[in-house]
C-alpha positions as CSV (number, residue, x, y, z in Angstrom):
1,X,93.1,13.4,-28.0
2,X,90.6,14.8,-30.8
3,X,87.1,13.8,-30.4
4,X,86.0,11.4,-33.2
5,X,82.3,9.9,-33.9
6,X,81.5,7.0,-35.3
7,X,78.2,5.3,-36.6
8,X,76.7,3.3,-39.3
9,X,75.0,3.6,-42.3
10,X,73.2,1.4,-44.6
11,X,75.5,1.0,-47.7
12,X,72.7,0.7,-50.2
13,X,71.4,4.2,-49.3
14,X,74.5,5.7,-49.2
15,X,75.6,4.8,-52.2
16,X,72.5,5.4,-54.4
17,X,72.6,9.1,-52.8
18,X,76.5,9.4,-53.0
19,X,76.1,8.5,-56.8
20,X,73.0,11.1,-57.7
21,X,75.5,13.6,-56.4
22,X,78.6,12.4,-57.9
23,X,80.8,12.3,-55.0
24,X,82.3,9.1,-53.2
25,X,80.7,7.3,-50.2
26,X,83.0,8.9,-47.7
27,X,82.5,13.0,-49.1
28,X,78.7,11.3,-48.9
29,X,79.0,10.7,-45.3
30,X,81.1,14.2,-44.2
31,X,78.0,16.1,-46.0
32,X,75.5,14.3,-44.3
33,X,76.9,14.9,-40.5
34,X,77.8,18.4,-41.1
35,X,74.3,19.4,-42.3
36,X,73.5,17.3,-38.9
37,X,75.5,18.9,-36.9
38,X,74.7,22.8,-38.8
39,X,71.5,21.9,-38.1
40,X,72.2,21.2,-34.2
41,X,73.5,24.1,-34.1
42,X,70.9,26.3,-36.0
43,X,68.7,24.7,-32.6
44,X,70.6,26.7,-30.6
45,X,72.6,23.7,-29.5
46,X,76.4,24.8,-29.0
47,X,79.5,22.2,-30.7
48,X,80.5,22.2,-27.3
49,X,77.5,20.5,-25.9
50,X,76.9,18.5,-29.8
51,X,80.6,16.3,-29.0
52,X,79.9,16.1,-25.7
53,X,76.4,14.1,-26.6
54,X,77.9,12.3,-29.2
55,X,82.2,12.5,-29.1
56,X,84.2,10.0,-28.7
57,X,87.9,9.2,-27.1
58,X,90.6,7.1,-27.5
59,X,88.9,3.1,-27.1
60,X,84.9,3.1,-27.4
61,X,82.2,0.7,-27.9
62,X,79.3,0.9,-29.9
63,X,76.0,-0.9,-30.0
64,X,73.2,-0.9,-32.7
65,X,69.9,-2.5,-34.1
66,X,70.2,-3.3,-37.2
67,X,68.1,-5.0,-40.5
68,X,68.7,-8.4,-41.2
69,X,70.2,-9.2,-44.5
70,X,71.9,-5.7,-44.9
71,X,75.1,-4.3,-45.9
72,X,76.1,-1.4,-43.4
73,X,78.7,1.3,-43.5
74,X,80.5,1.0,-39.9
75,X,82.4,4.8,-40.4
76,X,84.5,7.3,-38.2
77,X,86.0,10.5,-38.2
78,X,87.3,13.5,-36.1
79,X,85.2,16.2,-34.9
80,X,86.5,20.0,-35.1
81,X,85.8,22.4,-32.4
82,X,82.7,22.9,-34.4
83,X,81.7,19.4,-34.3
84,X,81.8,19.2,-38.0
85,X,84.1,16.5,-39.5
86,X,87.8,17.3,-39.4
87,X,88.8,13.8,-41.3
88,X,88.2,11.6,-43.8
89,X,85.7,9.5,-42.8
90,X,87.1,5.7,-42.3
91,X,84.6,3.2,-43.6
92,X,84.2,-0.7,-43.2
93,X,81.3,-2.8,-44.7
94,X,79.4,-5.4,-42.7
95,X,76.6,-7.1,-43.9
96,X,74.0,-8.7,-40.9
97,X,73.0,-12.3,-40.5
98,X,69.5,-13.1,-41.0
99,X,66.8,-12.8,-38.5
100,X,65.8,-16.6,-36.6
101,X,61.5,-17.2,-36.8
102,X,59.9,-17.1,-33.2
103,X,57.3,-19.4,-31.4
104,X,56.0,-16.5,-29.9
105,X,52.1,-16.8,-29.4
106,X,50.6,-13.8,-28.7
107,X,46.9,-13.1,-27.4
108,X,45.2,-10.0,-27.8
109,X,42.5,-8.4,-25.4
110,X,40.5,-5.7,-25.9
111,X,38.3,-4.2,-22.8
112,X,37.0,-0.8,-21.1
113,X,35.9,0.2,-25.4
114,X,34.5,4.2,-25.6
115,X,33.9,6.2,-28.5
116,X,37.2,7.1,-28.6
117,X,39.5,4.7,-26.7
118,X,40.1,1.0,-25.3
119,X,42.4,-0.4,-23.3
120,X,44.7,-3.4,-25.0
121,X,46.4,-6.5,-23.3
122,X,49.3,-8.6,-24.9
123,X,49.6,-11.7,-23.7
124,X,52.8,-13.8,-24.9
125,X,54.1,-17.2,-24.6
126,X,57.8,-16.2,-24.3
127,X,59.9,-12.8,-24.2
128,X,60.7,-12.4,-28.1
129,X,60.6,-9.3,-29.6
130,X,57.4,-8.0,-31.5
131,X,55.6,-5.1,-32.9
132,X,51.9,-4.0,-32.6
133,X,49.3,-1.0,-34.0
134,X,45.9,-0.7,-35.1
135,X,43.8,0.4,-38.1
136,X,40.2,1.2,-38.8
137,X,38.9,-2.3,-40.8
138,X,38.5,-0.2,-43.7
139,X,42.1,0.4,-43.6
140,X,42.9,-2.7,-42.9
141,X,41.1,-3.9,-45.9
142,X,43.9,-2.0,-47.6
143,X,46.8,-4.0,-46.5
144,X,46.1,-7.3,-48.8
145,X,43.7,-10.3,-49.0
146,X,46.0,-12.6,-47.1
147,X,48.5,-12.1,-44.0
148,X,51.3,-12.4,-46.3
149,X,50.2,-9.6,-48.1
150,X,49.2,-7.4,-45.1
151,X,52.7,-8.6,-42.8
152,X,54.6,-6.8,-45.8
153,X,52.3,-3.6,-46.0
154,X,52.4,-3.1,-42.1
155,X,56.7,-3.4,-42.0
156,X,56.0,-1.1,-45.3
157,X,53.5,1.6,-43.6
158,X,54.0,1.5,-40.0
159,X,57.5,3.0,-38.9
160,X,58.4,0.4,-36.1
161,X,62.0,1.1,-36.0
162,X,63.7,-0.7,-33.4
163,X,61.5,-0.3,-30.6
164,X,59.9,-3.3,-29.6
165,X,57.9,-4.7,-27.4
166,X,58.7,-7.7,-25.2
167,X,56.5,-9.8,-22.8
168,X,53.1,-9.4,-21.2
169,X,52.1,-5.1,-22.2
170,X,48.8,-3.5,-21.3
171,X,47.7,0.0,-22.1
172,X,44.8,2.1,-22.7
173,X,44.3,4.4,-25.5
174,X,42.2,7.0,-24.4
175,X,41.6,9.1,-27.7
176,X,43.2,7.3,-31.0
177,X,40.2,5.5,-32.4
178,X,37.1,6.7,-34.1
179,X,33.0,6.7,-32.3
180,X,31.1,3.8,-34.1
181,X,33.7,2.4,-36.1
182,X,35.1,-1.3,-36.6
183,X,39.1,-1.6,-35.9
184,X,41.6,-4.3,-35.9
185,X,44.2,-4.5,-33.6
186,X,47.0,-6.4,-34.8
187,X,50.3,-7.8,-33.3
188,X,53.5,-10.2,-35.3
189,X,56.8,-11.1,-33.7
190,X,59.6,-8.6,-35.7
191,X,63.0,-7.7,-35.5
192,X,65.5,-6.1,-37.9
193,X,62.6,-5.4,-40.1
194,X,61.8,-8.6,-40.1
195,X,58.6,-10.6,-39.3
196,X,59.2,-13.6,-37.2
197,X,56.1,-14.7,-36.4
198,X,52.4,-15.4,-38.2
199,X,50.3,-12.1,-37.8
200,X,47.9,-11.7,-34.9
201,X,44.3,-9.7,-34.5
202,X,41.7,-8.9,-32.5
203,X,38.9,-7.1,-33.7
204,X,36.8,-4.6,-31.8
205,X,33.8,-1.8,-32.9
206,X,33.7,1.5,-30.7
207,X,30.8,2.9,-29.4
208,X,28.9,5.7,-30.5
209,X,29.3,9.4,-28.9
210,X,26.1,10.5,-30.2
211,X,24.0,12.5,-28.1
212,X,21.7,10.1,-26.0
213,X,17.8,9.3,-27.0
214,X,16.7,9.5,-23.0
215,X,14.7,12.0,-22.1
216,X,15.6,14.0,-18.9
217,X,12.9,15.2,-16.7
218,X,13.6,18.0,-14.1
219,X,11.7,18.3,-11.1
220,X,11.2,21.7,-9.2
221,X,13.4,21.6,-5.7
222,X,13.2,23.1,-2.6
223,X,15.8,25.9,-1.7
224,X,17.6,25.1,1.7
225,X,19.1,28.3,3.0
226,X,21.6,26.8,5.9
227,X,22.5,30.1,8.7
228,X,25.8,28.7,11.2
């Protein structure tokens, strides 16, 4: 059997890009693998070891996180001994249900502050998904007067993808932040690009890393010459 791939695509940016080149949907989607797949290979990755990462045979399965509320292109097509596509691509449109709100509550802690770094808790009331980052308060000024405003500005600014967070986290961040400056940690149940939750902060100021006032005094010492 050929190797085939298969994947999906949201239908609204295909079609926007398939259209400002004047091809179809499908000629759309054989361009945009080949120049993956050229571009593999211009890493010095081989089409041998490109279909073995990504080929398919005979019956597969295939699981994704996706938006809510989004039409997707669910495609395939067979792979050359190139890995380019050897087919026309087979498409089906899906569009996703719509993302449920959570009761998550979640609690944020903020210890162990230096010029430079903090460590941050997450405490949660169940095992939803959710997001979290940080901004100088001066950024964070930026992002709207009310949460409404800032929830749509973070999903707009911060690339969150689908890699979220579930359940109690801590970590430390040892050199992110800026000496002597006021930040707000910030934290919202999300999923499929989606906030499910109010918005939650903490706010925190780091320390200075200024050179010391103190004055150090040295004292003359004795010399200790130690002969086994």
């Amino acid at each position: 059997l050929d190797a085939y791939y298969f994947d999906l695509l949201p239908k609204k940016d295909v079609d926007a890009q398939a259209a400002e080149l004047g091809i179809t949907a499908e000629q759309f989607i054989e361009l945009w693998w080949n120049s993956i797949a050229c571009n593999e290979m211009d890493q010095q990755y081989s089409p041998e070891s490109i279909i073995a990462s990504i080929g398919s045979y005979g019956t597969d399965t295939y699981s994704a996180e996706l938006y809510a509320d989004t039409e997707y292109y669910i495609f395939a097509f067979t792979l050359n001994e190139w890995a380019l596509c050897s087919s026309v691509p087979q498409t089906e449109t899906i569009t996703t249900g719509s993302v449920q709100p959570s009761d998550n509550e979640i609690t944020i802690i903020v210890t162990d502050i230096t010029p430079r770094g903090a460590t941050i808790r997450y405490r949660t009331t169940n095992n939803d998904p959710y997001v979290s980052g940080w901004a100088t308060k001066e950024e964070w000024n930026t992002y709207g007067a009310t949460d409404r405003e800032r929830i749509k500005n973070i999903i707009a600014t911060f690339d969150f993808g689908t890699e979220y967070l579930h359940g109690d986290v801590s970590y430390t961040e040892k050199m992110g932040f800026t000496p002597d400056t006021e930040h707000v940690v910030f934290a919202m149940g999300y999923r499929g690009g989606v906030a499910t939750t109010q918005l939650f902060t903490a706010e925190f100021k780091t320390v200075s890393d200024a050179p010391s006032s103190e004055t150090l005094t040295l004292r003359e010492m004795g010399y200790f010459d130690i002969t086994a």
